[in-house]
C-alpha positions in Angstrom: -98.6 44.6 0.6 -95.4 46.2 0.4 -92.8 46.2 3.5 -89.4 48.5 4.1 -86.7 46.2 3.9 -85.4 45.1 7.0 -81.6 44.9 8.4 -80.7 41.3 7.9 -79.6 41.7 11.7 -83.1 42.5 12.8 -85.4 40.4 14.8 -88.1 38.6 11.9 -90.9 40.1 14.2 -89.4 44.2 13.6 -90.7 44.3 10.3 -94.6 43.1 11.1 -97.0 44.9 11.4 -100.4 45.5 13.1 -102.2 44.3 10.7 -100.3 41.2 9.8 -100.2 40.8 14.0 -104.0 40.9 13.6 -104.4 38.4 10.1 -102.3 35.8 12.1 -104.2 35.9 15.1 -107.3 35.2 13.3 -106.0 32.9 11.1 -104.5 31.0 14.4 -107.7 31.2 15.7 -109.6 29.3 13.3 -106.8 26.6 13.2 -107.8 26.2 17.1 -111.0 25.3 16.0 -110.5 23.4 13.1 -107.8 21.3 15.3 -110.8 21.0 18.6 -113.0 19.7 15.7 -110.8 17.0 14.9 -109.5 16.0 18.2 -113.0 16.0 19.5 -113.5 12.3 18.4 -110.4 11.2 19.0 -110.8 11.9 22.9 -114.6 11.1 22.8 -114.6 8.3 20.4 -114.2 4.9 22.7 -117.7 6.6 24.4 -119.4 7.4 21.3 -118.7 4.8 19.4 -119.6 2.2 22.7 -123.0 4.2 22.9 -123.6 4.4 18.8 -122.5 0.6 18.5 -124.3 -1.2 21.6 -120.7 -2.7 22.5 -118.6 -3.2 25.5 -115.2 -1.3 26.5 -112.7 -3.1 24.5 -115.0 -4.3 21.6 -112.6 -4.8 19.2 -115.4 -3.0 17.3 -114.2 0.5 18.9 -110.7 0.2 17.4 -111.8 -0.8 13.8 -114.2 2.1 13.5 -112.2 4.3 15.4 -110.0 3.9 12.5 -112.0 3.7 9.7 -114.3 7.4 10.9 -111.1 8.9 11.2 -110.1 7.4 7.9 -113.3 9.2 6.8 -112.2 12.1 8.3 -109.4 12.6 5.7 -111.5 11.9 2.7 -113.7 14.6 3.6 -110.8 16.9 4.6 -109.5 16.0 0.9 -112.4 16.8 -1.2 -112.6 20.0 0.8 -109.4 21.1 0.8 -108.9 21.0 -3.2 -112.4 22.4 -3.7 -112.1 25.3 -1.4 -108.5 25.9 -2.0 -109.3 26.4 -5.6 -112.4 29.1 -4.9 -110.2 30.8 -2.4 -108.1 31.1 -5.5 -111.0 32.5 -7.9 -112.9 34.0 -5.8 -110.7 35.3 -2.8 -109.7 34.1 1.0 -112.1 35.7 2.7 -115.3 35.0 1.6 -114.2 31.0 1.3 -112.6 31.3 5.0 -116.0 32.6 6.3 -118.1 29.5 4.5 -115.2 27.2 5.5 -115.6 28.1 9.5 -119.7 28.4 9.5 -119.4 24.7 7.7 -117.2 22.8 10.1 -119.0 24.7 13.4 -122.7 23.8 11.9 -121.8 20.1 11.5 -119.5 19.0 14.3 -122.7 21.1 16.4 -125.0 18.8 14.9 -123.2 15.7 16.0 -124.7 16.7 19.1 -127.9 14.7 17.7 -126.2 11.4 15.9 -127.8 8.3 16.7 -126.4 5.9 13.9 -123.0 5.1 12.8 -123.9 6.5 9.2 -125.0 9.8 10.8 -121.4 10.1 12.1 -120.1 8.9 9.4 -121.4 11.9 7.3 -120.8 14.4 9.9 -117.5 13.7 10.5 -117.3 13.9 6.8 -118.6 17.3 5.9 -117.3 18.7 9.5 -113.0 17.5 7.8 -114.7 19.4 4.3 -114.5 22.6 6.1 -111.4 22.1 8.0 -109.9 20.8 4.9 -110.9 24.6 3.1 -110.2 26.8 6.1 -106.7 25.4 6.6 -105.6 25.8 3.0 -107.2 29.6 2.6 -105.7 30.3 6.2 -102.1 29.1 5.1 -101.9 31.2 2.3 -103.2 34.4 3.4 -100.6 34.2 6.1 -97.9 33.0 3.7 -98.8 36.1 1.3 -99.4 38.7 4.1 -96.1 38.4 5.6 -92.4 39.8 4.5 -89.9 37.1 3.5 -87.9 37.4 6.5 -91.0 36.8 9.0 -93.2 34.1 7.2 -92.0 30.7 8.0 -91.8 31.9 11.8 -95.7 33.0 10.9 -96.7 30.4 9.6 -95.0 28.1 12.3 -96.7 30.1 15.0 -100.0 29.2 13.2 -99.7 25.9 12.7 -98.1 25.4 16.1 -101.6 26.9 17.5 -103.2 23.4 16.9 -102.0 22.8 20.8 -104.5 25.3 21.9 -107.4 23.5 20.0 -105.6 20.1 20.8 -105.8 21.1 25.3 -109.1 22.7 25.1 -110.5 19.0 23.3 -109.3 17.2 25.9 -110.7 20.0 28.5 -113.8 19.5 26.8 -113.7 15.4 27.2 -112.6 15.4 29.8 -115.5 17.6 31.5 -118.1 15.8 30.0 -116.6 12.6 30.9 -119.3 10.1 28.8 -121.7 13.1 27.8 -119.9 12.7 24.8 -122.6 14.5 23.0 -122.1 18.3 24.6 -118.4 18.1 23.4 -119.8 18.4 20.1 -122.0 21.1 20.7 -119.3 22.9 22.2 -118.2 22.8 18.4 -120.8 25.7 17.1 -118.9 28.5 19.4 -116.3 28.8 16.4 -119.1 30.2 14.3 -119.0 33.5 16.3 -115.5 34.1 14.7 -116.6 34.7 11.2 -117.8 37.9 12.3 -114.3 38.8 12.9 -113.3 37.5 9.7 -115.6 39.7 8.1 -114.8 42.8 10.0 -111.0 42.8 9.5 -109.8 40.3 7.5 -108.5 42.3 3.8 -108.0 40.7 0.8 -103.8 40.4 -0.2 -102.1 42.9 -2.6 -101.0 40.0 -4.6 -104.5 38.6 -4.6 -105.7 41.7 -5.8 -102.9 42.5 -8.7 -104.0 38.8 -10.0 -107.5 40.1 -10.0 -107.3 42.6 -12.1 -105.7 40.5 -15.0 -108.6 38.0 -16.3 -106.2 36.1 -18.4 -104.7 34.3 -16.2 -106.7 31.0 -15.2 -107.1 31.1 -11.1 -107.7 27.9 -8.8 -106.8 25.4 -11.8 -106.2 22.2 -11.2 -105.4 21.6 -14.9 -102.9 23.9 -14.9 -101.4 22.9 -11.5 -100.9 19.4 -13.0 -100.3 20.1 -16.6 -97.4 22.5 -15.7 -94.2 20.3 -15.1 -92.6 22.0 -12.6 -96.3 22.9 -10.5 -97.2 19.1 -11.0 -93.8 18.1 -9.1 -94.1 20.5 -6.1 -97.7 19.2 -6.1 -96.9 15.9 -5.8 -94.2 16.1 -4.0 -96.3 17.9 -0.9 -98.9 15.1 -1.7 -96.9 12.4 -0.5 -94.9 14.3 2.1 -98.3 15.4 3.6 -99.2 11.5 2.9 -96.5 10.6 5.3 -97.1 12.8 8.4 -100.7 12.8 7.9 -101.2 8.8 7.9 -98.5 8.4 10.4 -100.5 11.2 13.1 -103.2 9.9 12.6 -102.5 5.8 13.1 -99.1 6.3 15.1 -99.1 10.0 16.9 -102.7 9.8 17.7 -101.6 6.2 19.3 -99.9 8.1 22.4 -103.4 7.7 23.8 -103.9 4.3 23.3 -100.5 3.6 24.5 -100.8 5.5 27.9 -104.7 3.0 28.2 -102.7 0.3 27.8 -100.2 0.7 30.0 -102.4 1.3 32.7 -104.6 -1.3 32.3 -101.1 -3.6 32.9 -100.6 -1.7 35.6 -104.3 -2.8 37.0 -105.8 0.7 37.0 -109.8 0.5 36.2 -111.0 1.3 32.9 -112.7 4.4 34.0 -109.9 6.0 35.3 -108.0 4.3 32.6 -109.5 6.4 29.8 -109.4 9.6 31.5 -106.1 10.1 32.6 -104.7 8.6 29.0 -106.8 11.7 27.7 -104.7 13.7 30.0 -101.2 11.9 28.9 -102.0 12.6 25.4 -104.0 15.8 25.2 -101.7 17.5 27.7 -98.3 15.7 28.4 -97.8 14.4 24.7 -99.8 18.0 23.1 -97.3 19.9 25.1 -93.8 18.7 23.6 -95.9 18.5 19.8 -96.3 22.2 20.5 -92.9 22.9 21.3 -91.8 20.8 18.0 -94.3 22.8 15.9 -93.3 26.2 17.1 -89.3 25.4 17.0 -90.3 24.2 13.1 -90.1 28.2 11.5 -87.5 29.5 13.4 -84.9 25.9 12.4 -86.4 26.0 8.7 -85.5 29.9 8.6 -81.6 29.5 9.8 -80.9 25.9 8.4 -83.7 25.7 5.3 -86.9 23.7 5.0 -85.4 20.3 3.7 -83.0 19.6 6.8 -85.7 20.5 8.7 -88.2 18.3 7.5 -85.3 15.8 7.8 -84.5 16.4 11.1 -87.7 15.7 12.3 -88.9 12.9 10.0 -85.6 10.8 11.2 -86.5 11.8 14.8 -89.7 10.1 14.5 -88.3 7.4 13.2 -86.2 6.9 16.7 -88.5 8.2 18.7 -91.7 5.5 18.0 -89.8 2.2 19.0 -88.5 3.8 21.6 -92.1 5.2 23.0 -93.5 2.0 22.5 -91.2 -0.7 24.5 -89.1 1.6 27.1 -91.0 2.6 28.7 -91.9 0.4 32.4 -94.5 2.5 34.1 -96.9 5.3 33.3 -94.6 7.6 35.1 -91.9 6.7 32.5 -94.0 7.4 29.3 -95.4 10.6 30.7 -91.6 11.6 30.9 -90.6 10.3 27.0 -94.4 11.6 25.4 -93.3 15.3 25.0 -90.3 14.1 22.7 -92.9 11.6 20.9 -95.6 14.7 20.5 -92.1 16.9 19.4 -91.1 14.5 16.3 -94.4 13.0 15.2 -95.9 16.3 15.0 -93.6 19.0 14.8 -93.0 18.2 11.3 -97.1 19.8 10.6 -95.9 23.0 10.7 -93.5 22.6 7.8 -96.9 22.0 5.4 -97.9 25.9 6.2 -94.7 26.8 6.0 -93.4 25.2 2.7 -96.1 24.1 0.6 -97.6 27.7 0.1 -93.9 29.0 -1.1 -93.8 25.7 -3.4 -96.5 27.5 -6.2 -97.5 31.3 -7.7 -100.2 33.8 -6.6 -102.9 32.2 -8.9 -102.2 28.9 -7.5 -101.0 29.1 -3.9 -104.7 28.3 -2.3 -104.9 25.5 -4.6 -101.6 23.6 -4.4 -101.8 24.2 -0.7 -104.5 22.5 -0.1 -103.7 19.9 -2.8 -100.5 19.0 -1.1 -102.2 18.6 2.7 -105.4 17.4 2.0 -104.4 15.1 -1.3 -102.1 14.0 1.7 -105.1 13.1 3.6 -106.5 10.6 0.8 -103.2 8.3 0.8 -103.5 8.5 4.4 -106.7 7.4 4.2 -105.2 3.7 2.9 -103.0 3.9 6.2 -106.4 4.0 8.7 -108.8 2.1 6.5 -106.5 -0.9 5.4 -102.7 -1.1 7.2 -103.2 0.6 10.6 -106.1 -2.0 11.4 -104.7 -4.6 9.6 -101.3 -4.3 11.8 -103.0 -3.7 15.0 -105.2 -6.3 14.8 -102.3 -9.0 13.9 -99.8 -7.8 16.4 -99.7 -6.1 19.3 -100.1 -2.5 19.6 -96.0 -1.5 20.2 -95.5 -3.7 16.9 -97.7 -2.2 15.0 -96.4 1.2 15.5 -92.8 0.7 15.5 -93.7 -1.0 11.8 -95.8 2.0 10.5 -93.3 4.5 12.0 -90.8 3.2 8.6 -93.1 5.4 6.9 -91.2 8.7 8.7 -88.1 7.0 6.8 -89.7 7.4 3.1 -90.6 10.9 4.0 -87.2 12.1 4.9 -85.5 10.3 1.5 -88.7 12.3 -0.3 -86.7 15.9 0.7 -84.2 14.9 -1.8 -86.4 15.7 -5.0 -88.2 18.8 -3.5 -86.4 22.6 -4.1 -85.0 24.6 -0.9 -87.8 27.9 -0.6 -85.7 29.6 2.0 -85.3 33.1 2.0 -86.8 33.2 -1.3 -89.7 35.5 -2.4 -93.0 33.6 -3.0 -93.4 32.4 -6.9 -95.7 35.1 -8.6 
């Protein structure tokens, strides 16, 4: 798609336009529900698990399997990611975004019915396959709709739209309170959206100008890894989405368990206990990781993606230690959450903002997805293996503050990846 050439003093949003509005909307909107998908368990998890098990409230049953299905979680999200990042490559974004959506609705709806911990084992597998693929295709058609000027603030507002699917999971939990079951019906709404997706949703210029040439190989993995300078962006993204996928998902995620435990110190039943840490982390902690997500394009736009991804990687550093033995009361973690939510997961948006500018038209679905969802399986070795390990030997604060040296290695990593801003996206 070709766009006028804005003045450089021009707000990024002049030069969009209704169309691109309409492709980031959509594309926003399937994040949403990939995002309630995965934060379904999360919230519901202690009650499912309790139910599916035949244990007690603090079995420490709940907190190895806890780990371990959402370990699962990222393996599925892997093996998805790569394969339909590479037929969103081949064979375009939005036939693969429409299969992508109808898969993770279909599944998470079906969880509805689990009665064994293999049957949510599966589930939860297949339902992070299609969240895997819809993320990927969704992050490059944004990244390919959208002028130079506008797309990291695009791409930041998409990402950053993981809060709305983050509140209305812990809307949902907390409404069904321990009818864990209907949260996961809830799940087969998204569904409906792939009419939408096939209504309005246009394949990219780019997308088609690589079409019409048959020589060149689309959606290879061979290539992306046999090609020097491909294999180091790809690797590179690998282990930065590695670091702030392992570390959301055993440390950020933790917010939760932090706010349980600090109540139960402070004598509050279990009950009430469990609901309002939903609330502490789904709303209080959600809030300031939006706010960190969102501020992610416009800071990569004026000071470029590598001080960015800097800034918040030694943020999160700080911020962890101090989360997890400041605070003195409930009141006082609800006040220092927002920063937590602001480091640990503002970072995210940098994957839909860098990792698509990081390889060429024939490849950007692809090496996308490679980067965050090859991420996902070395953070699977975090939930399986060191986050249980750690929890289980120390105290909960310890643990954390430990794994959050992880945030360390991924701001050192910035050093060996290329700037991308204010470039034009490799063709």
């Amino acid at each position: 798609m070709s766009h006028s050439l804005p003045s450089s003093t021009d707000p990024w949003y002049r030069s969009v336009s209704k169309y691109e509005w309409l492709v980031l909307i959509i594309a926003s909107a399937g994040w949403i529900f990939d995002v309630y998908e995965g934060q379904i368990f999360n919230l519901t998890r202690n009650q499912l698990l309790q139910e599916i098990l035949g244990v007690e409230p603090g079995h420490p049953d709940l907190t190895k399997w806890g780990d371990r299905l959402l370990g699962v979680f990222l393996v599925g999200g892997t093996f998805g990611g790569i394969l339909f990042g590479s037929l969103a490559d081949k064979y375009g974004r939005r036939p693969i975004m429409i299969i992508t959506i109808l898969m993770y609705s279909l599944f998470s709806g079906l969880t509805y019915f689990a009665d064994s911990l293999n049957h949510v084992l599966w589930l939860r597998f297949l339902v992070a396959m299609g969240i895997g693929g819809e993320w990927a295709v969704a992050a490059a058609l944004v990244a390919e709709v959208f002028p130079t000027k506008a797309r990291a603030q695009a791409a930041g507002i998409f990402h950053a739209s993981s809060v709305i699917g983050t509140s209305l999971a812990t809307m949902a939990a907390i409404v069904v309170g321990s009818g864990w079951r209907y949260a996961y019906l809830i799940g087969v709404i998204p569904a409906l959206l792939i009419v939408w997706v096939r209504i309005s949703v246009k394949e990219p210029e780019s997308w088609k100008r690589m079409q019409r040439n048959p020589s060149l190989p689309r959606g290879s993995l061979k290539e992306l890894f046999c090609t020097p300078e491909w294999c180091k962006h790809a690797i590179g993204a690998i282990l930065l989405g590695a670091i702030g996928l392992g570390t959301f998902w055993a440390v950020g995620v933790a917010g939760q368990d932090l706010a349980h435990q600090r109540m139960l110190n402070d004598g509050v039943p279990e009950k009430e206990a469990i609901e309002r840490a939903k609330f502490a982390y789904g709303i209080v902690q959600t809030l300031g990781g939006g706010i960190g997500l969102l501020l992610f394009g416009p800071l990569s736009a004026r000071i470029g993606r590598r001080k960015t991804f800097v800034f918040f990687h030694l943020g999160a550093a700080l911020i962890v230690p101090i989360t997890c033995y400041l605070p003195t009361s409930y009141g006082m973690l609800l006040a220092i959450l927002p920063v937590f939510g602001f480091f640990t997961l503002g970072m995210h948006a940098g994957y839909a903002v860098y990792f698509p500018e990081l390889f060429p038209n024939r490849l950007r679905a692809t090496g996308a997805s490679v980067g965050f969802n090859g991420g996902r399986l070395l953070a699977f070795a975090v939930l399986w293996y060191l986050a249980p390990a750690l929890k289980h030997r120390m105290g909960l604060p310890d643990a954390l503050s430990i794994l959050a040296i992880l945030f360390l290695f991924g701001a050192a990593l910035m050093a060996f990846l290329p700037e991308t801003r204010n470039q034009e996206l490799p063709s």
